[in-house]
N, C-alpha and C positions, 0 to 999 in steps of 0.2 A: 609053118603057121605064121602068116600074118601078124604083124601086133601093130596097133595105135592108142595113142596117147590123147584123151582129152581132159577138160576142165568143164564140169557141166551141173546147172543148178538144179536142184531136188523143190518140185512144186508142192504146193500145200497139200496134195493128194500124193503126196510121195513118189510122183513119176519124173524120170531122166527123157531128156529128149537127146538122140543118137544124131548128130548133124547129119543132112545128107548125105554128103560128101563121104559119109563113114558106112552108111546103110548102103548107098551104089559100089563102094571099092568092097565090100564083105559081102553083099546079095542080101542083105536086111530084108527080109519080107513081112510083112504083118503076121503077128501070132507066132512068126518064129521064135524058137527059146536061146537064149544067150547064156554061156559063161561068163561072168564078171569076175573082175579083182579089184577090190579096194583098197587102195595103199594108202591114201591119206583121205581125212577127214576136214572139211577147212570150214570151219562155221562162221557164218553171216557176224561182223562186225558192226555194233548199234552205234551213230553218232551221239544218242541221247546219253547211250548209258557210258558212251567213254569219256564223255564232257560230265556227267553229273555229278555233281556238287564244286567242279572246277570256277563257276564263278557266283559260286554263294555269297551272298551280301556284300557285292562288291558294285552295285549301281545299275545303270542302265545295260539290263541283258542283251538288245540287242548291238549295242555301241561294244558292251565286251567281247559280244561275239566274235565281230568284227577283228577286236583287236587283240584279242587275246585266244583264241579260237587252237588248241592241239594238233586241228587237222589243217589249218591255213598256211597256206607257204607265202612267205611275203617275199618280195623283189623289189630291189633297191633300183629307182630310178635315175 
């Protein structure tokens, strides 16, 4: 048996899309039924909610952003 590995997002209607690439190496046909194995779960990471409250009453929100931002990588010129 064949096996491949993807990474692949779950639509608001709960559907996976199978890459091509994965449906022509396996003979994917419409309506055919698949065995699945889920081994990891990886949930959507919110920028709002990992930044919120990080620059509460501290000024100008967008200048903070900017400069103080969790997710910015800065580089030294």
């Amino acid at each position: 048996m064949n096996k491949v590995e993807i990474i692949a997002e779950v639509d608001s209607k709960g559907r996976v899309v199978i890459p091509k690439s994965v449906r022509e190496k396996f003979g994917i046909k419409p309506r055919d039924r698949l065995r699945l194995k889920i081994v990891e779960a990886m949930p959507r990471r919110s920028f709002i909610k990992e930044c919120a409250g990080a620059l509460e009453g501290e000024g100008n929100a967008v200048e903070l952003l900017h400069s103080k931002s969790p997710l910015r990588v800065r580089f030294k010129r």
